[in-house]
N, C-alpha and C positions, 0 to 999 in steps of 0.2 A: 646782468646777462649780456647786454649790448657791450660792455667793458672787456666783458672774457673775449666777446665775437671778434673785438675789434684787435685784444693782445695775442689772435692766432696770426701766425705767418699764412699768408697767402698760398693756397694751393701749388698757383704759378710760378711763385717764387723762386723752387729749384729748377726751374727750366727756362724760364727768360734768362737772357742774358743782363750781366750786373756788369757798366761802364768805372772803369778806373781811369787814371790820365798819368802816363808817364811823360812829363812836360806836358808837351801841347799835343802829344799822341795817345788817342782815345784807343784804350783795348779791353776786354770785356774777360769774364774770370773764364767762359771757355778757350776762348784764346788763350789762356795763360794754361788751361788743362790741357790743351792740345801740345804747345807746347815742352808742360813736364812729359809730357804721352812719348816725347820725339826724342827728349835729351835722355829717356829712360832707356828706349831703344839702343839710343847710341854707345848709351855706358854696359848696358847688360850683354848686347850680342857679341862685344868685340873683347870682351874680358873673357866670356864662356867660350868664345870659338877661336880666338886668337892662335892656340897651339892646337887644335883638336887634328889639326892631318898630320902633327908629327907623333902624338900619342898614340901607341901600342894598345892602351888601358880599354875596357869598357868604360863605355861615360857613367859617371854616377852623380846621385842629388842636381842641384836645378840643371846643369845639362843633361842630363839624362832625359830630366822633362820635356824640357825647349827641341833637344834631338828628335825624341820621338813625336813630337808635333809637328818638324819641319818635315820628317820623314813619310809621317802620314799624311801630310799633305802633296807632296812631292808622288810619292809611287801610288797611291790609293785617290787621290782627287785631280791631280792636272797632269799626271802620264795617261792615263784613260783616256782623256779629252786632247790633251794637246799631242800625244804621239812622241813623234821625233823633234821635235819643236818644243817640248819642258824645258828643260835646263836655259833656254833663251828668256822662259818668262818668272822661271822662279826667284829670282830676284824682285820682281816686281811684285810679283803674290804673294810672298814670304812677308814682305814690306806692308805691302795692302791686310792680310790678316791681323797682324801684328799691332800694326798702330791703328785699328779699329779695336780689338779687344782690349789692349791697354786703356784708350779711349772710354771706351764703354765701362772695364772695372773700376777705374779712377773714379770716375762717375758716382759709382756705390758708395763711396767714402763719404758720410758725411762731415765735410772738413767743417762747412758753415757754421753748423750746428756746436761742434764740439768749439769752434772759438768763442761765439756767442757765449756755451756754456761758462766759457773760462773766464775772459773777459768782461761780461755783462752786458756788450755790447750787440746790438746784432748786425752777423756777416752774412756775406754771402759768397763764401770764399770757396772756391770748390766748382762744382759744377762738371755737368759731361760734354763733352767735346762734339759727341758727335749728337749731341740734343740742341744743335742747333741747323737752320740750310746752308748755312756758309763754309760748315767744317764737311756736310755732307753733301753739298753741291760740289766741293773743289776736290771728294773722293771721286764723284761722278763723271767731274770733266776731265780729269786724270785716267780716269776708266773708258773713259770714250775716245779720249784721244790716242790710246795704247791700244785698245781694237783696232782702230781703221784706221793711224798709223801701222802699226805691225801689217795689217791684210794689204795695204799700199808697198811697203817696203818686200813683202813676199811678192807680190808680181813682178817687180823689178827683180829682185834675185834671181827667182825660176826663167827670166828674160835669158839674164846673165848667162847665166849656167847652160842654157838651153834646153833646158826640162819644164818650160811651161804647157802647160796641156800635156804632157807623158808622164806625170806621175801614176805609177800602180800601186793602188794598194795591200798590196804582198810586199810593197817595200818597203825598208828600214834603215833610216839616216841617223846619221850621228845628231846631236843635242846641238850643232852650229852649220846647224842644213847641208853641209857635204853629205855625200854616199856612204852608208855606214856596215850595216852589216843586218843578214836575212835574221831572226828571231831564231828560227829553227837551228841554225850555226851555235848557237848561245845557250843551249837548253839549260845549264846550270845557274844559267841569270834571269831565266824568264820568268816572270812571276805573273800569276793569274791574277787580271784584274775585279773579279767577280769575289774573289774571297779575299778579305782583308788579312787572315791572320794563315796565308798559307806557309809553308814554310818552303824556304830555298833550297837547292841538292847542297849550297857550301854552306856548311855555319858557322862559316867566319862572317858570314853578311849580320850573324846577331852580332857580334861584337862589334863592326865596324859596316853599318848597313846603307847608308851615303856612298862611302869610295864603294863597296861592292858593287852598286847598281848604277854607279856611273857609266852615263853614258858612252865615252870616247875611250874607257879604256881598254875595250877590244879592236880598235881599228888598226888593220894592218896586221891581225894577226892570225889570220884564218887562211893568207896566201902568201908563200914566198917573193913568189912573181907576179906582177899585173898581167895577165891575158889580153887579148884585144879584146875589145869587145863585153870586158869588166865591167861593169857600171859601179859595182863598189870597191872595187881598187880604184880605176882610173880614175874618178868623180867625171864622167862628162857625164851630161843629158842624150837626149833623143834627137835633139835639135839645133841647129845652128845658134850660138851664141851673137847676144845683141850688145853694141857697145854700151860703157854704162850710162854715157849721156842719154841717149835713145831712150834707154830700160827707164829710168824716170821719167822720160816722158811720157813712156807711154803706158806705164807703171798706173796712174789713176785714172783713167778713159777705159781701160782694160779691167781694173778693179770694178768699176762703176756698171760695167759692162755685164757682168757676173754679179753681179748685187741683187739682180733680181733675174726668175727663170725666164726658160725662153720657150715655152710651152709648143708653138708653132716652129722652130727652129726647121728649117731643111734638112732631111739623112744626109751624111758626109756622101760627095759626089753627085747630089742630085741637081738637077741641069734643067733649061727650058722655060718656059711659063709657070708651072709647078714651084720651080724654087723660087722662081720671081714672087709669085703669091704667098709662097707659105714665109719668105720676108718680108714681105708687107705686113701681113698678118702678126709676124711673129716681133715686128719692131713696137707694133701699135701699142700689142697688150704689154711688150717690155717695158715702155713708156710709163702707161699704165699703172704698172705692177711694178716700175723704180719707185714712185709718187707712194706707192704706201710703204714699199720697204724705207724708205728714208725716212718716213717719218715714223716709222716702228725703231730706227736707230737713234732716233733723237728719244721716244717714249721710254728704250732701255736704261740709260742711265735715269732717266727721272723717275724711271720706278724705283730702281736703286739709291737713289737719294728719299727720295720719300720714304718709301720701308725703312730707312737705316732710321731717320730721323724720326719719325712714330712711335716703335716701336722703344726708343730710346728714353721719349719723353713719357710715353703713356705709363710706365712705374712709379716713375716719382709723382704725376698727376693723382694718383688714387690713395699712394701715402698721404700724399700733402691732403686729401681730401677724409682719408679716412683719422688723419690727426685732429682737422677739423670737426669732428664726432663728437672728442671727448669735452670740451665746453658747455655741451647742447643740456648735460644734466644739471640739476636748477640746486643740490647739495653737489657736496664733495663725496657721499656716499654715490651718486649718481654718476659723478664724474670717474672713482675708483670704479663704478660696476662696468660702464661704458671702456674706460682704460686697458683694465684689464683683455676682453681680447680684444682690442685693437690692436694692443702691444704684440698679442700671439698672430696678427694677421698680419700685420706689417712686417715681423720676422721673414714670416711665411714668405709675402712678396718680393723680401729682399732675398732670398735661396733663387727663386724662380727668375729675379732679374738678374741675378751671377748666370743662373743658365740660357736667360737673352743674351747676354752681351758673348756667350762665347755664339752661340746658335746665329746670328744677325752676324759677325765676323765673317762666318763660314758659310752663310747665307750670299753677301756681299762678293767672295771672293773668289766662291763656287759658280755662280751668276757670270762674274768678269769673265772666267778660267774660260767658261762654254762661248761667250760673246767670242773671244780671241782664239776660241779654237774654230769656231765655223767664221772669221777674218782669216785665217791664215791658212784653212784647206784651199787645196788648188782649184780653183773654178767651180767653186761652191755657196 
């Protein structure tokens, strides 16, 4: 018995990291998954999409897949949240889902296993990428630093532009923050965020549903002439424009400034002892209340790092534990009774970790979307 105990692989096994040594460079088998996770990326997205804006055709087989994934993510997940500011970050989102689900299915493969099979050796070849904190700490600090980068760099623009503090919400900008066009102008583009599967007044957007709901390609077309006074012809703001040196400087003190509310703030024009106090008052608690939001910015990504990596390893933990099961009967009738559903549980587990690794993807990237969508409102 102690023979069988000892010829089980270890629970932990698929989820620790396994060191290899290319020379004198120590890399570990998720390193090496993350890596196919990336070259997979590279060779898949740019083969499917290389011609797709000059094809006429409806997409069909795996772009048709991949389309309607970037699609649904794009109009149904980060135009909701990010507004007029999507198309700035769907590269980055697109990227972020992508190579965490690759991540994650890679993962399901058990490569280990099947070499050992082959071979007679045991491997540990395989593994998932983001079941470790290294592959999920460096999604983290890449997601944090793309929040409050981006909310830094929007204060400086809106500086620029001189529309800081005058944005209204009944407005609507192009996808590269110029003045774009009112919603209402566009009603055959507008599509309701509330219902995923509405349909558009053109349906050409089924066939080609990307270019139809591009953002920019209405601009300039709703007016011959720019009027004075246009804010979505002319592109100016409400307010005098700041050079751009200035605007970065004063881009992160202003950010920082807006980070956390101002509960006591003075009514615009209020004057006298009154204002003097309710700034006092209202610097105290900003002080205050920066000190927790900062460290609620730093607790964001480490929640996201955590969950990603949990959630990742805890599948394989309970295979690897429920394989360990089948030993424990003292026959081989024992071992076949016990085997038996293990083999139907473990199945089980692997369906429902194909549906973590998509649900944790879009967990991850839904999470980032909303961080960078309240970074980049204006004095929010």
């Amino acid at each position: 018995m102690m023979h069988l105990l000892a010829a089980v692989e270890d629970p932990l096994d698929d989820v620790l990291p396994h060191f290899y040594h290319i020379g004198p460079i120590p890399i570990t088998n998720q390193m090496i998954m993350a890596l196919v996770a990336a070259v997979l990326m590279l060779l898949i997205f740019p083969a499917l999409f290389a011609h797709a804006e000059d094809s006429a055709k409806p997409p069909t087989g795996s772009r048709n897949f991949f389309e309607a994934i970037l699609e649904f993510l794009r109009v149904e997940v980060f135009r909701p949240a990010l507004k007029e500011h999507t198309d700035r970050f769907v590269p980055f989102l697109w990227t972020l889902f992508f190579f965490i689900l690759f991540s994650n299915l890679l993962g399901q493969i058990p490569l280990g296993a099947f070499v050992t099979l082959f071979t007679r050796k045991e491997s540990f070849a395989g593994g998932t990428a983001t079941g470790t904190l290294t592959t999920t700490g460096a999604l983290a600090i890449a997601a944090f630093v793309m929040i409050h980068l981006s909310g830094v760099l929007q204060v400086a623009r809106s500086l620029m532009d001189g529309t800081y503090g005058h944005h209204g919400h009944h407005e609507e900008h192009s996808a590269d923050g110029t003045h774009g066009h009112e919603a209402a102008q566009d009603l055959e583009h507008v599509r309701g965020e509330a219902l995923a599967a509405d349909v558009p007044a053109d349906f050409t957007a089924v066939g080609n549903p990307t270019k139809h709901y591009g953002d920019d390609e209405h601009l300039g077309h709703h007016h011959a002439k720019p009027d004075e006074g246009d804010l979505h012809q002319l592109g100016t703001g409400h307010g005098p424009r700041v050079n751009p040196v200035i605007a970065v400087l004063m881009a992160v003190p202003l950010y920082l400034w807006n980070f956390a509310p101002h509960p006591f703030k003075p009514a615009k024009g209020a004057s006298g002892i009154g204002a003097m106090v309710g700034w006092a008052l209202d610097v105290a608690m900003w002080s205050f209340l920066l000190v927790l939001e900062l460290i609620g910015a730093l607790i964001k990504p480490f929640a996201l790092m955590i969950r990603l990596f949990a959630n990742m390893i805890a599948g394989h933990i309970v295979l690897g534990a429920l394989i360990l099961l089948i030993p424990v009967g003292a026959s081989v009738a024992a071992m076949i009774g016990i085997g038996i559903p293990v083999t139907v549980l473990s199945l089980l587990i692997r369906v429902l970790e194909v549906f973590v690794a998509f649900l944790q993807a879009y967990i991850f990237t839904f999470l980032t979307t909303l961080f960078i969508a309240s970074a980049v409102a204006p004095e929010h």
